[in-house]
C-alpha positions in Angstrom: 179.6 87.9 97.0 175.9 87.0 96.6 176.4 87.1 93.2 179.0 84.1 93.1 177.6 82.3 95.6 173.9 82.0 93.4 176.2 81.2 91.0 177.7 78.5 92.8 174.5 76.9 94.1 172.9 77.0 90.4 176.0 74.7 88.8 175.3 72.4 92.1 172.4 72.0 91.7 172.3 71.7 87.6 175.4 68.7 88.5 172.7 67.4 90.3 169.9 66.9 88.4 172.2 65.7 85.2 173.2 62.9 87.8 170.0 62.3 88.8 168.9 62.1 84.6 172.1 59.8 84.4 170.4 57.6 87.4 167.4 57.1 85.4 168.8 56.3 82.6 171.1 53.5 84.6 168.4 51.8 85.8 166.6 51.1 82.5 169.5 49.8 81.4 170.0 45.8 83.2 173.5 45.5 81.4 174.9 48.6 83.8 177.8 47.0 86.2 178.1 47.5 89.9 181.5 49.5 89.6 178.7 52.0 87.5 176.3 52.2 90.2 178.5 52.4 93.0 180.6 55.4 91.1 177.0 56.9 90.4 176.0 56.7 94.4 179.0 58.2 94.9 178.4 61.1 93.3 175.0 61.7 93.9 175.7 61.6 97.6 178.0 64.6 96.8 175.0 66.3 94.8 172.8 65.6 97.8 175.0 67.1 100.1 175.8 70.1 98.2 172.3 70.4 97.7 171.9 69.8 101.9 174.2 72.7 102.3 172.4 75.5 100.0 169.1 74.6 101.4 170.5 74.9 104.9 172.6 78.3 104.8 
């Protein structure tokens, strides 16, 4: 069970550093669109409370 759930924490936490790369990226860029951003916060408060939850169990 350990095994699965290291498993499951590593591909949370790799979503969330390939988000955070995409954030980056999106804010170099001034031609990005709100609907981008707000899609993008979206998902990184997911990462963030994925992230929450490892860190706190």
């Amino acid at each position: 069970m350990s095994d699965l759930a290291d498993s499951i924490e590593e591909m949370q936490l790799s979503i969330g550093e390939e988000l955070l790369c995409h954030a980056r990226a999106m804010h170099a860029d001034p031609k990005v669109p709100d609907r981008e951003f707000r899609f993008l916060s979206r998902r990184l408060s997911e990462a963030l409370d994925d992230a929450l939850r490892v860190a706190r169990s």
